[in-house]
PAZAPA-4460 file (N, C-alpha, C; in steps of 0.05 Angstrom, whole numbers, plus 32768, in hexadecimal, padded with zeros to 4 digits):
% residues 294
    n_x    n_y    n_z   ca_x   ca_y   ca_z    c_x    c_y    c_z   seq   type   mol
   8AA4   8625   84C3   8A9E   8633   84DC   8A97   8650   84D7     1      X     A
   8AA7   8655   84C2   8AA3   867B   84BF   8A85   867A   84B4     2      X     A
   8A7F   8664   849C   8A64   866B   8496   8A51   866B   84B0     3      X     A
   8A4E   864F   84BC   8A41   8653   84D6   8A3B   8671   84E3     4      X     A
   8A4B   8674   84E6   8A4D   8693   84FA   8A40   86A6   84E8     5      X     A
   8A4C   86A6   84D8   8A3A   86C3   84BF   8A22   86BF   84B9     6      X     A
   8A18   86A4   84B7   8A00   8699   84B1   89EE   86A4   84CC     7      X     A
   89F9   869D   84EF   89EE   86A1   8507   89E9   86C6   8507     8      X     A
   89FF   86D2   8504   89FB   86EE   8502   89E8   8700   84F5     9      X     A
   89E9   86F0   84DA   89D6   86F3   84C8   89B7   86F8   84CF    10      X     A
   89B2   86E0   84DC   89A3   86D5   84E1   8991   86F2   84F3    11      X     A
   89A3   86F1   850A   899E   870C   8522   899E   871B   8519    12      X     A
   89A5   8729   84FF   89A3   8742   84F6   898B   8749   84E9    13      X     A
   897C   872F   84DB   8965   872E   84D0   894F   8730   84E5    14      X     A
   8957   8720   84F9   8948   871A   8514   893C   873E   8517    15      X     A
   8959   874E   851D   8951   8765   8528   8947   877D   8517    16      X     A
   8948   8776   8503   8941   8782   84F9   891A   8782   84ED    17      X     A
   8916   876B   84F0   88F8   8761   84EC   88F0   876D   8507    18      X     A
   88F6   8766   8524   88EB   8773   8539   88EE   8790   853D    19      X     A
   8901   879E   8532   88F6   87BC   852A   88E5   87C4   8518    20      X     A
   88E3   87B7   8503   88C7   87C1   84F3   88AE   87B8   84FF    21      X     A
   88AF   87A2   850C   8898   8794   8522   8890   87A9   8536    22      X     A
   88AA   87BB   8547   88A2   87CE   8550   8896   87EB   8551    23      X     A
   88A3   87F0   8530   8898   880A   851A   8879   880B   851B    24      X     A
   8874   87F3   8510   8854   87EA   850A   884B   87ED   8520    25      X     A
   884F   87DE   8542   883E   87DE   854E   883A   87FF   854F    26      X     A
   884E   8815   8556   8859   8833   8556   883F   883C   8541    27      X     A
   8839   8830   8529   8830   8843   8519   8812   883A   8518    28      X     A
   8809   881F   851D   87EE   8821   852D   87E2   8832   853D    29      X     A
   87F2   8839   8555   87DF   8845   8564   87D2   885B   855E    30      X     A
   87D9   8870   8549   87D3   8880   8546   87AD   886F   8539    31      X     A
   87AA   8861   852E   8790   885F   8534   877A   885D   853D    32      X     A
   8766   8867   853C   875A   886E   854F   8738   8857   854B    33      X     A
   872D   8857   8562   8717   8843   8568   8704   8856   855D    34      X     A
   86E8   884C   8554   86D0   885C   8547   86C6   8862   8560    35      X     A
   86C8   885C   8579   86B7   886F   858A   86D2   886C   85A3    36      X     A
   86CD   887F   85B5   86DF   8882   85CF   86D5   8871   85E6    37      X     A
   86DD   885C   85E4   86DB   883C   85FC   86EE   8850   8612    38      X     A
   86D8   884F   8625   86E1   8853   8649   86CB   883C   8652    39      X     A
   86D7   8821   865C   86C6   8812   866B   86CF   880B   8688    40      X     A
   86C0   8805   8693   86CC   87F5   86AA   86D5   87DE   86AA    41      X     A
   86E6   87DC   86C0   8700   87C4   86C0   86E6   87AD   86C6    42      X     A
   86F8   8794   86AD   86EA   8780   86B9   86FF   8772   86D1    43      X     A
   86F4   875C   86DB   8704   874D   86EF   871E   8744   86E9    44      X     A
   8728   8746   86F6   8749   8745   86EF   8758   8757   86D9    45      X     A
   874E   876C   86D7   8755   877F   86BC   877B   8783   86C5    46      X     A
   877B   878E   86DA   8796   87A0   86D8   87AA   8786   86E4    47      X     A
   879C   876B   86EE   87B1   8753   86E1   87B5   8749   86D0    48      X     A
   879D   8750   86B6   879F   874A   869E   87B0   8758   868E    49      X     A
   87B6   876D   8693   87C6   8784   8686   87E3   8777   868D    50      X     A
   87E3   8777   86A1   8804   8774   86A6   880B   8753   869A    51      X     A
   87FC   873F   869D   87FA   8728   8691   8802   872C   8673    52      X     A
   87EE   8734   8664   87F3   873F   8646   880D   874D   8641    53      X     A
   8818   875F   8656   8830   8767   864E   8846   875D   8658    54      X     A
   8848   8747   8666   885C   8730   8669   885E   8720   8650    55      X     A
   8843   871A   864C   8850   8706   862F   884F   8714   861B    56      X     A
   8847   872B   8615   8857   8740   85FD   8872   8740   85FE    57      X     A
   8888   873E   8614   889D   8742   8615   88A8   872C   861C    58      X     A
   88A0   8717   8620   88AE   86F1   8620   88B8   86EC   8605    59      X     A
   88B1   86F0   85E9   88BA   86E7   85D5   88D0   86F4   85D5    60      X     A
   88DD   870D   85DA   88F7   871D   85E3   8904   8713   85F5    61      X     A
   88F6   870D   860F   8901   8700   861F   890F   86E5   8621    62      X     A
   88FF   86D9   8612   8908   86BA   8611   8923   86B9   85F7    63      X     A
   8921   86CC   85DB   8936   86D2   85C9   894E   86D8   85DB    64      X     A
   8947   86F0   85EB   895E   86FD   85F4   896F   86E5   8603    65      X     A
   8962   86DD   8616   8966   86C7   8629   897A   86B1   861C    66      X     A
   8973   86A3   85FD   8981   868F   85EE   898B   86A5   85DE    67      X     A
   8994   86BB   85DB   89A7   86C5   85C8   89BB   86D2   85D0    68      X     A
   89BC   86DD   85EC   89CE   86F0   85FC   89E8   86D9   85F9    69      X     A
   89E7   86C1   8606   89F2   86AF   860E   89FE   86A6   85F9    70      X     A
   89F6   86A5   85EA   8A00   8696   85CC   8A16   86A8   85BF    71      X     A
   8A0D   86C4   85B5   8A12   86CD   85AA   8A2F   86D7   85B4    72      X     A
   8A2D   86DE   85D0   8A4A   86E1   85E2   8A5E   86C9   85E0    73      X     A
   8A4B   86AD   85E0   8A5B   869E   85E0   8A73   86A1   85C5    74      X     A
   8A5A   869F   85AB   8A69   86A3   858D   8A7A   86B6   858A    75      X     A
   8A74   86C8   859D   8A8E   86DE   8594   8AA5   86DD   85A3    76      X     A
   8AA6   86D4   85C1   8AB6   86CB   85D4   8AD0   86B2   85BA    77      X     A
   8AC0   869E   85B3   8ACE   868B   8598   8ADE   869E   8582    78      X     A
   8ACB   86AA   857C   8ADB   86BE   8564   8AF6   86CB   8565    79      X     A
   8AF7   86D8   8587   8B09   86E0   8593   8B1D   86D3   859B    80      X     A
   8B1C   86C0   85B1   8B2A   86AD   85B9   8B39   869A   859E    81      X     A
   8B24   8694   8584   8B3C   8686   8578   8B50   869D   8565    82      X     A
   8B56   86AE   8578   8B63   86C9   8565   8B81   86C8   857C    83      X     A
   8B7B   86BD   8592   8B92   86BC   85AA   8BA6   8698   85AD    84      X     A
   8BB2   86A4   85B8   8BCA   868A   85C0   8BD9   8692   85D6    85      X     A
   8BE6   8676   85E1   8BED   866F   85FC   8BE6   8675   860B    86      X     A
   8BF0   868B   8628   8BE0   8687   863C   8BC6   869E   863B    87      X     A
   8BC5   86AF   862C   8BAE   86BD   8623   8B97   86AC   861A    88      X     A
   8BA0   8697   860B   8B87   868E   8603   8B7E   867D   8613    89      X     A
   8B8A   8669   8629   8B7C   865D   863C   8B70   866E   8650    90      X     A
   8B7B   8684   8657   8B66   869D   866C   8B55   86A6   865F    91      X     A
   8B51   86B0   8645   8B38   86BD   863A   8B2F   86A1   8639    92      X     A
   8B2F   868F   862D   8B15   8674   8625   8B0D   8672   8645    93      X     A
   8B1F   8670   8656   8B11   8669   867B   8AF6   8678   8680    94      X     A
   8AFE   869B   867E   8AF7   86AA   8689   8ADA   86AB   866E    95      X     A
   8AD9   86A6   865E   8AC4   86AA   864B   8AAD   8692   8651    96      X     A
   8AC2   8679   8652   8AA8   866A   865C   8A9A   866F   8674    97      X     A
   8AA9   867E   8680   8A9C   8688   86A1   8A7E   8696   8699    98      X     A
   8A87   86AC   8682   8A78   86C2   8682   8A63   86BA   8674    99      X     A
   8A64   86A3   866D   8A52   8697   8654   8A42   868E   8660   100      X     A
   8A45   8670   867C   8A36   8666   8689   8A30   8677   869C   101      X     A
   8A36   868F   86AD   8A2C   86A2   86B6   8A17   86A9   86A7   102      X     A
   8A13   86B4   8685   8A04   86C7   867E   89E4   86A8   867A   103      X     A
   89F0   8695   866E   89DF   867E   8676   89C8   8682   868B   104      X     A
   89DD   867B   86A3   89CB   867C   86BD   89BA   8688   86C3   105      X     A
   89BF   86AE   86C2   89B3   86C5   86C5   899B   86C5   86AE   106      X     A
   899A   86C1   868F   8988   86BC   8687   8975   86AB   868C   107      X     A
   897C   8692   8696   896D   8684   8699   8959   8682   86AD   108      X     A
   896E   868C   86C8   895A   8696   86E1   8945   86A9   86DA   109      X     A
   894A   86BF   86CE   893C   86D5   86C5   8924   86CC   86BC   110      X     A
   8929   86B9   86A1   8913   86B1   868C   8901   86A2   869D   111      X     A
   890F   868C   86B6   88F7   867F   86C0   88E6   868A   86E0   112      X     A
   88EC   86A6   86ED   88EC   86B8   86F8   88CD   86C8   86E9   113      X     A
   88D7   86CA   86D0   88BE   86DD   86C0   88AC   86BE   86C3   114      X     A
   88B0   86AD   86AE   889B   8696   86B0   8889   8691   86C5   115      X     A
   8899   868B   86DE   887D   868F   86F3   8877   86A4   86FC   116      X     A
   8876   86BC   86F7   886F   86D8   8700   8851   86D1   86EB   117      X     A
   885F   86C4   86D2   8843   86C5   86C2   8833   86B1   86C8   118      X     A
   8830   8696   86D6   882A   8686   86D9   881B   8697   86F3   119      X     A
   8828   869E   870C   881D   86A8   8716   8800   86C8   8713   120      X     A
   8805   86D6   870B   87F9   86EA   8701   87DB   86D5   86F1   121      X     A
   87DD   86C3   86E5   87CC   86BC   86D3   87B8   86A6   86E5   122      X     A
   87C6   86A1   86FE   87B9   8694   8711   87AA   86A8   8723   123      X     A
   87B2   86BE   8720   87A4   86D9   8734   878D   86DA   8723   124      X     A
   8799   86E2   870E   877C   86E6   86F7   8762   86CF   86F8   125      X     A
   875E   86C5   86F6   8751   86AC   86F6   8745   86AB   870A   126      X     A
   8754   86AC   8726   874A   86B0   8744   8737   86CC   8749   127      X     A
   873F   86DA   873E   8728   86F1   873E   8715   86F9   8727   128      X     A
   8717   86E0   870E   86FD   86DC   86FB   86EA   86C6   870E   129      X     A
   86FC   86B8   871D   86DE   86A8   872C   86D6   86AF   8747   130      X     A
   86DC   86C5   8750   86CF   86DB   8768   86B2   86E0   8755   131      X     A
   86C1   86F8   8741   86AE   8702   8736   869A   86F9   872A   132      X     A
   869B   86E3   871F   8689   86CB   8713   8670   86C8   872F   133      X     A
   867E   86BE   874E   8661   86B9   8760   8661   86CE   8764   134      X     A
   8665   86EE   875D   8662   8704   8766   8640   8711   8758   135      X     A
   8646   870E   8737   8638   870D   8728   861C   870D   872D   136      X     A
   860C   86F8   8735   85F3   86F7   874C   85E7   870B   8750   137      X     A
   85F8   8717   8763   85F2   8733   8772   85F0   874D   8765   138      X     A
   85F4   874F   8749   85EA   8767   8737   85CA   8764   873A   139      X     A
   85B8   874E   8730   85A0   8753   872B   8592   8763   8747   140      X     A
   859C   8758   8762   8592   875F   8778   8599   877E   877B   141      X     A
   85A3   8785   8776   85A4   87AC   8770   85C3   87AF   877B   142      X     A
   85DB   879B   8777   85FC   87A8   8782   8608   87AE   8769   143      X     A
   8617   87C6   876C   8626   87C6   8757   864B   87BD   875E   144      X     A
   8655   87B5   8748   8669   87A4   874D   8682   87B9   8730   145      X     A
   8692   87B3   8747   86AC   87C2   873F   86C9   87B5   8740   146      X     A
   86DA   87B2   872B   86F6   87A1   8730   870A   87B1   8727   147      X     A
   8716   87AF   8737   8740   87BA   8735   872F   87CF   8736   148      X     A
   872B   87DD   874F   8729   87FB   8753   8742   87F9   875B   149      X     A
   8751   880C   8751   876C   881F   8753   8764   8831   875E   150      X     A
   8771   883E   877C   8769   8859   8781   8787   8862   8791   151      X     A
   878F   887B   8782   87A8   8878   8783   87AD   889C   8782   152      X     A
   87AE   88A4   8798   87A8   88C3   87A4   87C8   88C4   87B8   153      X     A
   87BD   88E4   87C6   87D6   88F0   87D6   87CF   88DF   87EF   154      X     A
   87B3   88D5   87FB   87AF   88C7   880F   879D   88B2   880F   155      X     A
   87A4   88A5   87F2   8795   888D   87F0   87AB   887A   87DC   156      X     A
   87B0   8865   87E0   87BB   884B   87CC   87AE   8833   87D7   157      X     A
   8796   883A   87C0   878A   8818   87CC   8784   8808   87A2   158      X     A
   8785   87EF   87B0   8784   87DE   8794   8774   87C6   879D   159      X     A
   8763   87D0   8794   8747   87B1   87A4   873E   87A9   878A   160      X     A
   873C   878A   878F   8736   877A   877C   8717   877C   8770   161      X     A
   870B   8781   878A   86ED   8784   878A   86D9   8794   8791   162      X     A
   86C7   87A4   8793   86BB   87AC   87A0   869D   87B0   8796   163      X     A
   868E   87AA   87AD   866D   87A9   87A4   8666   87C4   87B3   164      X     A
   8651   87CD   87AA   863F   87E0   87B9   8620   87D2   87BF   165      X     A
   8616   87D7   87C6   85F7   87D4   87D1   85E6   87DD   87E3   166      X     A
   85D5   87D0   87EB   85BC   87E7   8802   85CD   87DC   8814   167      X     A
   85E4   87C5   881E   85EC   87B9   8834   8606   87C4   8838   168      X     A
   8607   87D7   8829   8622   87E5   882F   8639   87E0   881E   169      X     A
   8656   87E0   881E   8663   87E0   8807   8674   87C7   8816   170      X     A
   8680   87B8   8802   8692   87A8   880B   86AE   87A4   87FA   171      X     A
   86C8   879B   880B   86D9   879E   87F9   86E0   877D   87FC   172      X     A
   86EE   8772   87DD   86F0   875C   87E1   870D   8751   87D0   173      X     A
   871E   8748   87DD   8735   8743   87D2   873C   8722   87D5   174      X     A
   8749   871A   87B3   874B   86F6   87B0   8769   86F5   87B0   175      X     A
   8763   86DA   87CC   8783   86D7   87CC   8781   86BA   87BB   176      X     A
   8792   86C0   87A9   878D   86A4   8798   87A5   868D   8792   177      X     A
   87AB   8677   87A3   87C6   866A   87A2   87C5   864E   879A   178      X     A
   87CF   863F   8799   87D6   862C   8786   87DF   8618   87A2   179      X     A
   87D1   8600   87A0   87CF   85E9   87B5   87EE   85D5   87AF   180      X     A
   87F4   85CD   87CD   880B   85B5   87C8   87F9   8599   87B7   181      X     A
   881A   8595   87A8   8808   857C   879F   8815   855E   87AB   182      X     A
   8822   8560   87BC   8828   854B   87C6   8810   853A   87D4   183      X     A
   880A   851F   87D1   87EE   851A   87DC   87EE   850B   87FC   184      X     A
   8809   850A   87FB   880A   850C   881B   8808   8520   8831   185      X     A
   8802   8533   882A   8806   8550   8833   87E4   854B   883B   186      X     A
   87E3   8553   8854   87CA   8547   8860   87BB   856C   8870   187      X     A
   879A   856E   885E   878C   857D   885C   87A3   858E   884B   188      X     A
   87A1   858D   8834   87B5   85A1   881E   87A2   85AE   8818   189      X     A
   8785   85AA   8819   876C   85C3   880E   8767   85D9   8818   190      X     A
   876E   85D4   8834   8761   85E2   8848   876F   85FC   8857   191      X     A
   875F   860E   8854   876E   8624   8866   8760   8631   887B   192      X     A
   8768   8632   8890   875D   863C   88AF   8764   865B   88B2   193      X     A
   8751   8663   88BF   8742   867B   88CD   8741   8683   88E4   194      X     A
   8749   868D   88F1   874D   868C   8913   873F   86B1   891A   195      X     A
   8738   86BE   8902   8736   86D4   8905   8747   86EC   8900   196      X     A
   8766   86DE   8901   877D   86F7   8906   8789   86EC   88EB   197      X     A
   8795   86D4   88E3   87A2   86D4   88CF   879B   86B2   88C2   198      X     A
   87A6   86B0   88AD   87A2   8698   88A6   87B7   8680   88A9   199      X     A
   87AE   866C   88A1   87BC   8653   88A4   87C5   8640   8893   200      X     A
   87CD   8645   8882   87D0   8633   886B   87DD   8617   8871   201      X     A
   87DA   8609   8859   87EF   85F2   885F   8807   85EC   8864   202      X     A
   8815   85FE   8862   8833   8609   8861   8837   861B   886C   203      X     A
   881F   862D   8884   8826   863F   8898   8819   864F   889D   204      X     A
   8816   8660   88AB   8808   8673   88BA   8811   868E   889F   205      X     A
   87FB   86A6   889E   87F9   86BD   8889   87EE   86CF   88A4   206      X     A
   87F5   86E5   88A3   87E5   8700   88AE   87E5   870B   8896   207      X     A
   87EE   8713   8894   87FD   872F   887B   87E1   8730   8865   208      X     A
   87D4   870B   885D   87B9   8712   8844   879A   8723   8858   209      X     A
   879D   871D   8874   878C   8727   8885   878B   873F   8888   210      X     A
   87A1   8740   8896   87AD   8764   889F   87AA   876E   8882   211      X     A
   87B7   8768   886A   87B0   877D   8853   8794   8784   8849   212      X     A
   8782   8774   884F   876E   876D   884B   875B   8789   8858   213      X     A
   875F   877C   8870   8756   879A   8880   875B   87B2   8882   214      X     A
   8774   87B6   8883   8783   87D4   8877   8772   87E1   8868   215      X     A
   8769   87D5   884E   8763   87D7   8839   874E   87DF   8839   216      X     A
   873C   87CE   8848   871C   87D8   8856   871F   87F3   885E   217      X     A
   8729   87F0   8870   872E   880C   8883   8733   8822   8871   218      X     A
   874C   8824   8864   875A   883F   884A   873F   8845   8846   219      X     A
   872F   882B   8835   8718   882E   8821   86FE   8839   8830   220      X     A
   86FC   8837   8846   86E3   8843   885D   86EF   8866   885B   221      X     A
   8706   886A   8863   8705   8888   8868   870C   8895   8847   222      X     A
   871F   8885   882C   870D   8892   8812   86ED   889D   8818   223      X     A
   86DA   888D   8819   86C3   888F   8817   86B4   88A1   8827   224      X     A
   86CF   88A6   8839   86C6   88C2   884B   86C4   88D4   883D   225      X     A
   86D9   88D5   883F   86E8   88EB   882D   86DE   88FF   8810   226      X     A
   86D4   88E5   87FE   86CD   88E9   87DD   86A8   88EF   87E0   227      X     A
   869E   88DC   87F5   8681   88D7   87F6   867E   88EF   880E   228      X     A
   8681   88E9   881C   8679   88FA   883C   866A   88DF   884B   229      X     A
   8661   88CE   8846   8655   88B3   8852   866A   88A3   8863   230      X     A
   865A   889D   8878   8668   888E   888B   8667   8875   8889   231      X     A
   866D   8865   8878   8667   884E   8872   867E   883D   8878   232      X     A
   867D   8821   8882   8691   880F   8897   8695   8803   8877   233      X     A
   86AA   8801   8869   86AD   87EC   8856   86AD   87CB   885E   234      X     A
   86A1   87B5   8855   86A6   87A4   8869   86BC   8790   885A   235      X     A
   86D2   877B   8867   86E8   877C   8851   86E5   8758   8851   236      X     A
   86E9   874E   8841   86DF   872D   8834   8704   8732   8824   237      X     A
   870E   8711   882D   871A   8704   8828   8710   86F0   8814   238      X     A
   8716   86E4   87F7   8714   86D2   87EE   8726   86C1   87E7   239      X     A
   8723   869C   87EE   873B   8694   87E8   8733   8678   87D4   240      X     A
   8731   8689   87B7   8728   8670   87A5   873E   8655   87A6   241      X     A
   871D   8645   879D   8727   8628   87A1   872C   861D   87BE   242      X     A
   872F   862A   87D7   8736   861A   87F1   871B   861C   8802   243      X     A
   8724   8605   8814   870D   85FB   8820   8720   8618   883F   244      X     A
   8708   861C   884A   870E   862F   8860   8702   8623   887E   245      X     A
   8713   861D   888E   8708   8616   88A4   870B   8632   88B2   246      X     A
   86F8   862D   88C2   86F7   8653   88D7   86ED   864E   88F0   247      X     A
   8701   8651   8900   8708   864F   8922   8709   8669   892A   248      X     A
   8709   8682   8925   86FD   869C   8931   86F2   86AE   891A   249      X     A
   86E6   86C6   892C   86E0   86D9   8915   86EF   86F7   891D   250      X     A
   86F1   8708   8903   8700   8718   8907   86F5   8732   88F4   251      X     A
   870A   8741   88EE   86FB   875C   88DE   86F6   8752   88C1   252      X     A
   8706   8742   88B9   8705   873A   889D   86FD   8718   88A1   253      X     A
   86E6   871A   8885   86D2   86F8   8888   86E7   86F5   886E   254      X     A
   86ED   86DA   8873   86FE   86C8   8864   86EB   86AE   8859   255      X     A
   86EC   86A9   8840   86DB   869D   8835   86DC   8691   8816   256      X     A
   86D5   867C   8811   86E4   8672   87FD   86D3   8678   87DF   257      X     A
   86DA   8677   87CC   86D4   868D   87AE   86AE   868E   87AC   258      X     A
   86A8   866B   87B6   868F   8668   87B0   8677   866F   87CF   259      X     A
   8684   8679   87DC   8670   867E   87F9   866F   86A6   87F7   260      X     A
   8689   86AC   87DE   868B   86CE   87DC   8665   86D7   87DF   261      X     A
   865F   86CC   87D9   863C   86D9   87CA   8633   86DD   87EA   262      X     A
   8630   86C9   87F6   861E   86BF   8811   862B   86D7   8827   263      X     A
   8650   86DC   8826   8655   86EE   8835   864F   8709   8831   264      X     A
   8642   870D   8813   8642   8729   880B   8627   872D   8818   265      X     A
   8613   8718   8816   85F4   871F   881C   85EE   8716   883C   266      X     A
   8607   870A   8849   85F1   870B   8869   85F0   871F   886E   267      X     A
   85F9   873D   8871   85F7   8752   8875   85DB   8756   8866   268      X     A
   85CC   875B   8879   85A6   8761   886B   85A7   877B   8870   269      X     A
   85AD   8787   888B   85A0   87A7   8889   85A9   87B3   8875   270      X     A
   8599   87CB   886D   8594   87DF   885B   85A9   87F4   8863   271      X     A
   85C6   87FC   8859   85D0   880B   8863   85D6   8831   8853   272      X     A
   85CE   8820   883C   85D5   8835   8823   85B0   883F   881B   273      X     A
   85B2   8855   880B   859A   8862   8803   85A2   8851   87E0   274      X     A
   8592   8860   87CE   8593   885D   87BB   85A3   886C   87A3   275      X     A
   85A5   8887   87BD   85B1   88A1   87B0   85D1   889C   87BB   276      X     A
   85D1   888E   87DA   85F2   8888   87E0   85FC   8874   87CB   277      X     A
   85ED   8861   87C7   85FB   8857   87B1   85FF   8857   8794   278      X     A
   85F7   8867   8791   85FE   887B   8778   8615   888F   8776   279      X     A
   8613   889C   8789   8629   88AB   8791   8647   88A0   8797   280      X     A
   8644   8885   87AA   8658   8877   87AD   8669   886F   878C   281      X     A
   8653   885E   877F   8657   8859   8761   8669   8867   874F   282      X     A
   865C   8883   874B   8667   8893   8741   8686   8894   874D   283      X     A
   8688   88A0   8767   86A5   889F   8768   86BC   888D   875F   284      X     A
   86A9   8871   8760   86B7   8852   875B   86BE   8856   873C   285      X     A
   86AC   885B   8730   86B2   885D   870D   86CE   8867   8703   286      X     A
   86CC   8881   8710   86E0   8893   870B   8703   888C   8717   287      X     A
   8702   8873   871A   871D   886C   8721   8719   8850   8710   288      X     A
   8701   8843   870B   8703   8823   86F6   86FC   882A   86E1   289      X     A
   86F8   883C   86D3   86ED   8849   86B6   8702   884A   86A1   290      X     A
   8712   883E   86A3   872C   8846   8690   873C   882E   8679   291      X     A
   8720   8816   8679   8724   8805   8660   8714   880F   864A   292      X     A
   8731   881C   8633   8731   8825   861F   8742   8812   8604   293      X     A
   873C   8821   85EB   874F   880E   85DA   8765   881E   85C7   294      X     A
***
């Protein structure tokens, strides 16, 4: 048994010690530097890609920590306990297995807590690579197209997934992207309704993706006051990849499913922008998505 244990300790000591030199190195990389200075713009889904990437940088820690916390309390809780007798040693062994299957539990919730945060996040991603995919189109026709603008001021916090510019004015466009029941009794599970004010899913009524939706328009209309001097109405598009959308009213925000995004960006025909407003607009847009570097 003693080998066991010295052999397990052993083991963790090597463990931690390899993930600090793992850490050194990543530490002593950065000082390298790229042959030219990369400032690009965000592609689609950038700043959920980021946080994606740095979830599972820290899962192989997580999932160790998770099977070692538990263990390793347990092995030492043993070590201890067979050091006691009579009624000491039946209250410490009680109270240790408590703390053991406690520290169990709490890891385990945790570890599968992170797991769908990542499952989720990687389903956002995806949902706003196939916006931008029917978005795409609309470059040759003269829009310029912008993702994860961050704009994040003393009187501005906005985080839009999307935004086009064009002669038809600017639009903002945000993907709500969710994951269908799979029970196949669950009758119209595709479909989500429109009434104008909020949505309807299969499992219930939403305001909150509407109302944010618009907010958002709105913040982003008086930015544009503000930075541009142009009076320009942002107009605000809901997308909800993969669902079929039934629509029983209309409202401030057009709701519309990943592949109809194109058709809502272009019924707007009049000419609202010059050539010089949208340049100007642009520019300001850069200067908050310009910041994929290496």
């Amino acid at each position: 048994m003693n080998t066991l244990l010295t052999g397990i300790f052993g083991y963790g000591l090597l463990l931690s010690t390899a993930s600090a030199a793992l850490f050194h190195w990543r530490i002593r990389s950065r000082h390298r530097r790229p042959p030219v200075e990369f400032r690009l713009l965000r592609g689609p889904g950038e700043l959920t890609l980021r946080t994606l990437r740095g979830l599972e940088a820290q899962m192989p820690v997580l999932l160790l920590g998770s099977v070692a916390l538990p263990l390793f309390t347990g092995l030492a809780l043993i070590l201890y306990v067979g050091a006691l007798s009579g009624p000491t040693f039946v209250t410490t062994a009680l109270l240790g297995s408590l703390l053991t299957l406690a520290l169990i539990f709490l890891c385990g919730r945790h570890l599968l807590k992170q797991l769908n945060l990542r499952r989720d996040l990687e389903l956002r991603y995806l949902g706003e690579r196939a916006v931008a995919e029917e978005l795409a189109p609309l470059i040759p026709l003269g829009y310029r197209m912008f993702h994860d603008v961050a704009i994040h001021g003393v009187d501005s916090h906005l985080d839009l997934d999307h935004v086009l510019v064009g002669p038809n004015g600017v639009t903002v466009i945000e993907a709500e992207t969710r994951r269908r029941e799979t029970k196949k009794a669950t009758a119209h599970q595709h479909e989500v309704s429109f009434d104008g004010k909020q949505l309807f899913w299969p499992w219930g009524p939403d305001r909150d993706s509407v109302a944010d939706v618009e907010t958002e328009a709105v913040h982003f209309t008086r930015w544009l006051m503000q930075t541009t001097g142009f009076r320009v109405q942002a107009m605000a598009v809901l997308t909800l990849p993969g669902w079929w959308i039934n629509i029983t009213g209309r409202g401030l925000v057009t709701v519309v499913n990943h592949k109809q995004v194109f058709s809502a960006v272009t019924e707007r025909s009049t000419a609202m922008l010059t050539a010089e407003q949208v340049e100007k607009i642009c520019k300001e847009l850069e200067s908050h998505c310009r910041d994929v570097e290496a």
